[in-house]
VMD Tcl script that draws the C-alpha trace (Angstrom):
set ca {
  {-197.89 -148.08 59.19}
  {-196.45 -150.68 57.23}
  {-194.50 -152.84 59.16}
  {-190.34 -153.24 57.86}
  {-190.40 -156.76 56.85}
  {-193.81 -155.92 54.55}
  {-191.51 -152.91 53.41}
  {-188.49 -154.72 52.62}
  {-190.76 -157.81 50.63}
  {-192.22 -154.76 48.60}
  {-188.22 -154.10 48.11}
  {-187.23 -156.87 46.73}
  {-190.21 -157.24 44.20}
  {-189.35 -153.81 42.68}
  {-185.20 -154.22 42.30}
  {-184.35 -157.75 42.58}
  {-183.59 -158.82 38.64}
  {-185.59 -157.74 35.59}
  {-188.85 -156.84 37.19}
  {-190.61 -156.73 34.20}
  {-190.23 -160.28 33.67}
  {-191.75 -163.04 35.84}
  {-192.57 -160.30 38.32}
  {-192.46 -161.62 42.28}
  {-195.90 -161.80 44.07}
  {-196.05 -160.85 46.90}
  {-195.66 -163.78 48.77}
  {-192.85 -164.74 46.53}
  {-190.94 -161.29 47.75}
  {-191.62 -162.01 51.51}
  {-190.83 -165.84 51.50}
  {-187.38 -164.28 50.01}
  {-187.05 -161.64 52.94}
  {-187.71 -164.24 55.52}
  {-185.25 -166.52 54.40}
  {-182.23 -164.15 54.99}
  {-181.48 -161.65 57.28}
  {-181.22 -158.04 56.79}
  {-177.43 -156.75 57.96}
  {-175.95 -153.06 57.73}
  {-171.81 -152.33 57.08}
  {-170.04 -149.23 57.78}
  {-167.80 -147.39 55.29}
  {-164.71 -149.72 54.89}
  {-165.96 -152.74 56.27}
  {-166.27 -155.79 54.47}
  {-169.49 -158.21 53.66}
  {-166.48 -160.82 53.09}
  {-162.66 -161.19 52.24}
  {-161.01 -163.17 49.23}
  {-160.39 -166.95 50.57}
  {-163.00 -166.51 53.48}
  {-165.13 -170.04 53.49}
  {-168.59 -168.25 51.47}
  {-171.18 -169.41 53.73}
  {-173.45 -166.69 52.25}
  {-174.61 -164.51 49.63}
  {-175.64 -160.48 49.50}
  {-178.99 -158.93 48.17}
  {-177.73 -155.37 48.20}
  {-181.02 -152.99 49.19}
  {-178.76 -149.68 49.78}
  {-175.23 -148.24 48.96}
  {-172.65 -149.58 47.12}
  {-169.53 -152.36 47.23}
  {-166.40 -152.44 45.46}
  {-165.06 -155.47 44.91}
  {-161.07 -156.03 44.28}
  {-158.56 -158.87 44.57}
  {-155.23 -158.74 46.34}
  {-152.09 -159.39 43.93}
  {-148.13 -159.38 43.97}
  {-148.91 -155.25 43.07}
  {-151.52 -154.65 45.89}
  {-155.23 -154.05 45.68}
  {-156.52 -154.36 42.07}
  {-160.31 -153.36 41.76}
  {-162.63 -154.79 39.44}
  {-165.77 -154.06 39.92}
  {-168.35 -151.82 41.86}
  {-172.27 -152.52 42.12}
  {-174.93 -151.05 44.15}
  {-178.71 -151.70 44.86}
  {-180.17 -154.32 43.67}
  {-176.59 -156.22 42.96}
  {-175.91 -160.07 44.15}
  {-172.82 -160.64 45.18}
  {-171.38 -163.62 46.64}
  {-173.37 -166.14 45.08}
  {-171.15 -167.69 42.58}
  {-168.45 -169.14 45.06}
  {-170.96 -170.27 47.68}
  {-172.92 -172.45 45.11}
  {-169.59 -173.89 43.76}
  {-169.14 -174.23 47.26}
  {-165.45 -172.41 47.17}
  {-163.91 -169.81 49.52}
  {-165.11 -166.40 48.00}
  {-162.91 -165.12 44.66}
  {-162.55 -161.48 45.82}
  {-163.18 -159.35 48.61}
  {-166.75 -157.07 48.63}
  {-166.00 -153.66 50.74}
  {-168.33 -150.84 51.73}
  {-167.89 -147.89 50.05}
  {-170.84 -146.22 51.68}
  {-172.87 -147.36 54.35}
  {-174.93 -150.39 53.28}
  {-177.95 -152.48 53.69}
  {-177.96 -156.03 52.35}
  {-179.73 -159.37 52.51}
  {-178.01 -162.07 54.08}
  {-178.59 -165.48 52.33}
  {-177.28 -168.53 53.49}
  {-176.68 -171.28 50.98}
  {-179.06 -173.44 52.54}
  {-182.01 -171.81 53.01}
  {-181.73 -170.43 49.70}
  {-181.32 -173.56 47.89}
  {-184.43 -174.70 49.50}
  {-185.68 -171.28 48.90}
  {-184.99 -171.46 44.95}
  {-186.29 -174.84 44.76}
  {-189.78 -174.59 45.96}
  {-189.94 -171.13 44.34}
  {-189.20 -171.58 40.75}
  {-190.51 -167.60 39.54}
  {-187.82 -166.52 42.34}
  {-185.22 -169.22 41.07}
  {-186.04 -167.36 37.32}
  {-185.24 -164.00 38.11}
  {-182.39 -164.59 40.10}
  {-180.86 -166.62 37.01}
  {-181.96 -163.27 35.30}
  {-180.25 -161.41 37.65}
  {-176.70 -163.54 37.27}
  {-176.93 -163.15 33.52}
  {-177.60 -159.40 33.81}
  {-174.36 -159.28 35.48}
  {-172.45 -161.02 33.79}
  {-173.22 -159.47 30.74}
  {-171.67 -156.31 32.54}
  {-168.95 -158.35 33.13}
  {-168.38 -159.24 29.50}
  {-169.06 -155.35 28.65}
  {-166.22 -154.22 30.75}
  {-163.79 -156.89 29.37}
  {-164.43 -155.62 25.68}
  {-164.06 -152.17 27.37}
  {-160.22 -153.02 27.51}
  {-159.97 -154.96 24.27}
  {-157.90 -152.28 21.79}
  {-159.34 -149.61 22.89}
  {-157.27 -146.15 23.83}
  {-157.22 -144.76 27.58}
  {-159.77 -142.05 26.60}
  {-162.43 -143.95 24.86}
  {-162.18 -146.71 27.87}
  {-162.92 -143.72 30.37}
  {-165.74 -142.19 28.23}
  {-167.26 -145.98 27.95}
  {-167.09 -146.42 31.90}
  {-168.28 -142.68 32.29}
  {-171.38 -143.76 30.13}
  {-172.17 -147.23 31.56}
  {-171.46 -145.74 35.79}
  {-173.43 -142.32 35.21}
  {-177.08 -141.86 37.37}
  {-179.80 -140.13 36.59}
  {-178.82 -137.05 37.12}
  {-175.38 -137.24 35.01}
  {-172.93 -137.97 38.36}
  {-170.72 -140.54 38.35}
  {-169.67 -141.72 41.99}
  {-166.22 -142.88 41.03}
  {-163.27 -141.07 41.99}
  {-160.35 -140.86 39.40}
  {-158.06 -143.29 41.26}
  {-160.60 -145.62 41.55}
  {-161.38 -145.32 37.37}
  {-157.75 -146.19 37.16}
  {-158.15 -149.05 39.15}
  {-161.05 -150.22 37.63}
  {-159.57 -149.68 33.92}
  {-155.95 -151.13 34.73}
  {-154.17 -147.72 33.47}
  {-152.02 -145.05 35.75}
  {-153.78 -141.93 37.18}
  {-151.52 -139.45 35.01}
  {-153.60 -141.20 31.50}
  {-156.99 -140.95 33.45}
  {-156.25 -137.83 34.40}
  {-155.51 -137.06 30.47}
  {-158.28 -138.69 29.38}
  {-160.78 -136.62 31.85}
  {-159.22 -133.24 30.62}
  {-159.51 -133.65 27.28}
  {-163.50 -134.42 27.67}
  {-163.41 -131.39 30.41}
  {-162.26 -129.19 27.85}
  {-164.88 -130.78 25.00}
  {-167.62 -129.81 27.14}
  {-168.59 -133.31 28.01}
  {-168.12 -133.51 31.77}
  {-167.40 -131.08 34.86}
  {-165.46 -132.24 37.49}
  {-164.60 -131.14 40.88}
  {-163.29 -132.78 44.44}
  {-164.39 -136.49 43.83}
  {-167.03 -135.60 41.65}
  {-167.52 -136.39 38.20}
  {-170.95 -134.85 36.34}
  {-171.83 -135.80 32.50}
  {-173.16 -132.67 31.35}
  {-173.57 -133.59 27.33}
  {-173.86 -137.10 27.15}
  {-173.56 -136.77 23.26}
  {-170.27 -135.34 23.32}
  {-168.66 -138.60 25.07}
  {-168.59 -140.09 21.97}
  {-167.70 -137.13 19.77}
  {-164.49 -136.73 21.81}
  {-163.39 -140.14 21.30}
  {-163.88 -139.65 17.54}
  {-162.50 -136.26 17.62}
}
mol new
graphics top color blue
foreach p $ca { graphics top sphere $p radius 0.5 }
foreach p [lrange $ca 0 end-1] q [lrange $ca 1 end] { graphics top cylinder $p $q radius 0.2 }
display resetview
């Protein structure tokens, strides 16, 4: 049987950044397993808080995070990633406290960096070094998509955009409508709206925290309707 850290190398090789570019070998994958520490979190605990010292950075193998910053208003979520998502990273090389807070929204398994070994990590490894740069980019370009997102753009067609970009596979979207609102900046009542109106198109079902694209092709037809 193939022992867990052999499993988790094999891991990292397959999600971690663009794999079809500079792919990891395989002793690339396991010299980037052994230089962490694999860590689980319950539902509703956090990896780390907003102003915590960042000591450490997250290679998420399972579940999902949302990550949010505390204001005069409360809680204001920004963001949500899932396997194969770095998190952390930013503030500990800039050596800062951490910028936001990264929850559990499910149960998760992540790789623990610490910015040591990883900077000695990324320096003897420069394919590794590559694709996590590859990585970083990759999300920020998210980043920048979701800021355009909210640039002139009407309640519904910023829902159908998020609906498109957070969808699986299969069509489901694990977002629950308060949490859209969050992530979009608007109030539940225009959310709400806005998921009626591509309900009734034929676009989407919905149901008790459960959001399924069913006709992918009419998101954008009900924007333009």
């Amino acid at each position: 049987m193939e022992r867990l850290e052999d499993q988790h190398a094999a891991w990292l090789a397959r999600t971690f950044g663009r794999t079809d570019y500079l792919p990891l070998t395989r002793e690339d994958a396991t010299a980037l397993a052994q230089a962490g520490t694999v860590i689980d979190k319950y539902k509703g605990t956090h990896l780390f808080r907003e102003g915590e010292p960042s000591d450490a950075t997250y290679v998420l193998q399972e579940g999902e995070v949302e990550l949010y910053r505390m204001s005069g208003s409360g809680r204001s979520v920004f963001g949500r990633i899932g396997t194969g998502a770095v998190v952390g990273d930013i503030a500990m090389f800039q050596g800062r406290p951490y910028l936001s807070s990264a929850r559990a929204v499910t149960s998760v398994r992540a790789l623990k960096l610490e910015r040591e070994s990883l900077i000695s990590l990324l320096l003897a490894r420069p394919v590794i070094a590559m694709r996590w740069l590859v990585n970083g980019l990759g999300q920020l370009e998210a980043t920048q998509r979701s800021l355009i997102r909210l640039m002139n753009r009407t309640v519904l067609e910023q829902v159908t955009d998020l609906l498109h970009d957070e969808q699986d596979r299969f069509g489901e979207v694990r977002l629950s409508q308060a949490t859209i609102a969050e992530l979009l900046g608007a109030s539940r009542q225009s959310v709400n709206e806005a998921l009626g109106k591509l309900r009734s198109s034929g676009a989407i079902d919905t149901g008790y925290r459960r959001i399924t694209v069913i006709a992918p092709d009419m998101l954008t037809a009900s924007t333009s309707a």
